[in-house]
N, C-alpha and C positions, 0 to 999 in steps of 0.2 A: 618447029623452032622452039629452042627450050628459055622458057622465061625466069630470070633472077628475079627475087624481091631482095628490098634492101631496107631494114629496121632501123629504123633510129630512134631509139631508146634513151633515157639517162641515164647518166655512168651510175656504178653498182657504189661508190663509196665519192666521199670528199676528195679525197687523195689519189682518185683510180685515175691515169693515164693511158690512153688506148694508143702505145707507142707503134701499135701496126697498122692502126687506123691514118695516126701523121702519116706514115713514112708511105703511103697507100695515096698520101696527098700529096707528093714530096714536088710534081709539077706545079703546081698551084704555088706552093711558100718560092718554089725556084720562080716564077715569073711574079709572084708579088715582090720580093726580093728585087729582082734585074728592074721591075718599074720604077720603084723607090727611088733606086739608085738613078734610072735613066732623069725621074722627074725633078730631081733633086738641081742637078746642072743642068737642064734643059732652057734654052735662051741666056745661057750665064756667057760672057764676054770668055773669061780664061777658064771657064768649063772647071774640068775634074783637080785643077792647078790651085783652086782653092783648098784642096785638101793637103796641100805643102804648106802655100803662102797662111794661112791662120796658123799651124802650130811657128812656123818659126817666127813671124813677126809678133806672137805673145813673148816666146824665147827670149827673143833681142829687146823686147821691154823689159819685162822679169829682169834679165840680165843686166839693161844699164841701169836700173833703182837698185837692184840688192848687189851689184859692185861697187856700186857709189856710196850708197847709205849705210847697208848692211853688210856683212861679211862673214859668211858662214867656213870653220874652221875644221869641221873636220866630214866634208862631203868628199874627198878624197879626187877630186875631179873637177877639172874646168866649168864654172858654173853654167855656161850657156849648155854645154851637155846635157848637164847634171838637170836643168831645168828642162830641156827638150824632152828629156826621158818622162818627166813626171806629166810634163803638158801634151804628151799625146797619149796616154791611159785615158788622161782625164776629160779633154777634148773627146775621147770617142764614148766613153762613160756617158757624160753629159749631151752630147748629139745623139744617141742610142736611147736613151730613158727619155728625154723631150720628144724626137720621133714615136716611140712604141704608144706612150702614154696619149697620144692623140692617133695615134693606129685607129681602133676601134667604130669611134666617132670618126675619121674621114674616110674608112669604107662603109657608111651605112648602107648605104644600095647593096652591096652587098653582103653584109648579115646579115639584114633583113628578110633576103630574097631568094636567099637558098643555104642548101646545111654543106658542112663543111667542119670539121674541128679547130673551132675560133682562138684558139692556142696559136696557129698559123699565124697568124695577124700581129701580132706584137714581135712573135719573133723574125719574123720576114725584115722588119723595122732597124733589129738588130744585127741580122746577119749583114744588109745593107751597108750598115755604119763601119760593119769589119772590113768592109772593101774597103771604107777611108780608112780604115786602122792600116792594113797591107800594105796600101800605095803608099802613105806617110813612112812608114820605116826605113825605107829608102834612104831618107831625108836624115833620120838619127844616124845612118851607118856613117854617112856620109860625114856628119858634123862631128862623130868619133874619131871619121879617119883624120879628119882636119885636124882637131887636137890631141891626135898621138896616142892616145886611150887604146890599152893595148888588149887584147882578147883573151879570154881562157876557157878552158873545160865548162867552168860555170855556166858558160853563154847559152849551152844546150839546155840548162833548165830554165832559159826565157821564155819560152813556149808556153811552160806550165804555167806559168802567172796572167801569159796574156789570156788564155782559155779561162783562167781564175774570172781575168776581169770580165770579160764575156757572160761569161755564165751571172754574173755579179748583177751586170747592166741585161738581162734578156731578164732575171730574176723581179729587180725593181722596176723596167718598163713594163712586165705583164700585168705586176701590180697594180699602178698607177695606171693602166689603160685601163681595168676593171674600173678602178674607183669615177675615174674619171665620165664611164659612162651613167654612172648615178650620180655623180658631186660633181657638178660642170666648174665648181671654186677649184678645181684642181688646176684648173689652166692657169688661172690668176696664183695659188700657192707655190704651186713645183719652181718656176724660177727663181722663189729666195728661200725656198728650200736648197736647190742645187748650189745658190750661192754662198749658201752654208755649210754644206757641205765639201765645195774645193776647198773652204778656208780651214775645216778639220782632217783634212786629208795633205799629207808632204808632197806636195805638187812643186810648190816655188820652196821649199825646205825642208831641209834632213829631220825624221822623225830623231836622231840624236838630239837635237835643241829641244825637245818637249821634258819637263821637269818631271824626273821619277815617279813622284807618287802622282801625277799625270798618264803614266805612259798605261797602265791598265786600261784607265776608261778611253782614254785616246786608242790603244786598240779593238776595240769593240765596234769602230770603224774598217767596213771590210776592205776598203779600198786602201789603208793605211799599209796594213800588211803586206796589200798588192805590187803597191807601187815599190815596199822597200825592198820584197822577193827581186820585182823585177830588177831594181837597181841592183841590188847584190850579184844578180846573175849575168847581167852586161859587163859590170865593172871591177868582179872577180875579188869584190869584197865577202867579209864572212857573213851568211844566211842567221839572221835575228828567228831559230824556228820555232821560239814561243810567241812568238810577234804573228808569224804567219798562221801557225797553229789557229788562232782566235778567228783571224781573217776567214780561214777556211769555216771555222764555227760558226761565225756569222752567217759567210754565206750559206752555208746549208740551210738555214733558222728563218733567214729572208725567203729561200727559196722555198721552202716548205710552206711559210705565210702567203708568199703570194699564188703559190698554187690553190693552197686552200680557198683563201678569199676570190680569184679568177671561179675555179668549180663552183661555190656557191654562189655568186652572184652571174655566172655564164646562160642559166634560165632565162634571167629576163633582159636578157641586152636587147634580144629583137624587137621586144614591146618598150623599153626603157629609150632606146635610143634616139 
């Protein structure tokens, strides 16, 4: 009988991703993944249905204060739309980065107790949340068909944005799972970090209403770009591409940081954790 030895070494650089080592894992992240998701609704009264009912009942709040109070002039589209679109980016954004970022820490049994490329573990977290992103869409075609929102050409570059946003949210949760297993105040910061974040991001409002000599640093926010991409591309408005451009800059610059910072501190999760 012929015997394998199998080396586990550390990576050759900061930066080194063993993309054949994942993909060698790729049963592990697909059943971390389907857990996630199973444990997530598991004894929940209306199950997976929660993943409709929260984005539209923010919708239909969004919707009656800022038709009442406020009145945005030139989102080009029925505002409960126009708000549904922006609140399930952000909905999965913010369920994705909360989930990954505590990834880490709630498989300790398992980091600790065998190897595996710990990179799996936050993104399994993310890919999880894209099932709620999938099943949710449904929900927007639906509330477009309702108010007449008519389709174009555009609509095929929706895809790019949503994968933008993806990449955006697996980016910042791998981060914050890293930090978080040394800085346990992560858990206590991230949620008014995040809260601060939907409020700089066009979720409930057209990045049009941000004041010129605003709109730079207000781009340096990636999910700003994301969200206008996406809308432009639903609603067959004209693509802002210096807007996205940035968006795309960002994300690469996050993603590069949190790589970084994951590889240097992935040494000592086992003994840290």
């Amino acid at each position: 009988m012929q015997l394998h030895t199998t080396t586990i070494e550390p990576p050759r650089g900061r930066f080194d991703i063993d993309l054949a080592e994942i993909w060698s894992y790729r049963e592990l992240l697909y059943f971390l993944t389907l857990r996630d998701i199973k444990v997530r609704y598991k004894q929940t009264a209306i199950g997976v249905f929660w993943v409709i009912l929260q984005p539209l009942l923010t919708a239909a709040i969004f919707s009656l204060i800022f038709s009442t109070f406020v009145r945005f002039e030139s989102i080009g589209v029925a505002y409960p739309v126009f708000a549904l679109s922006g609140i399930l980016l952000w909905l999965f954004v913010f369920t994705s980065v909360t989930m990954a970022s505590n990834s880490l820490v709630g498989n300790t049994n398992l980091v600790t107790k065998i190897y595996f490329p710990r990179l799996i573990v936050p993104i399994s977290s993310t890919l999880a949340c894209v099932f709620d992103l999938l099943v949710s869409l449904p929900l927007l075609i639906a509330i477009m068909l309702f108010y007449r929102v008519g389709f174009s050409a555009s609509i095929l570059a929706a895809p790019l944005f949503l994968i933008l946003a993806i990449i955006q949210a697996a980016a910042i949760g791998m981060l914050f799972s890293a930090l978080n297993v040394r800085f346990r105040d992560i858990k206590f910061a991230l949620p008014f970090v995040l809260q601060i974040w939907m409020i700089a991001s066009p979720v409930f409002y057209p990045a049009s209403s941000i004041p010129e000599k605003f709109r730079l640093i207000f781009a340096i926010n990636p999910l700003a770009g994301t969200i206008e991409g996406w809308r432009a591309a639903l609603f067959g408005t004209p693509f802002d591409w210096p807007f996205i451009a940035i968006a795309c800059i960002s994300t690469l610059t996050i993603l590069i940081l949190a790589v970084l910072t994951f590889r240097q501190m992935e040494d000592s999760f086992a003994d840290v954790i």
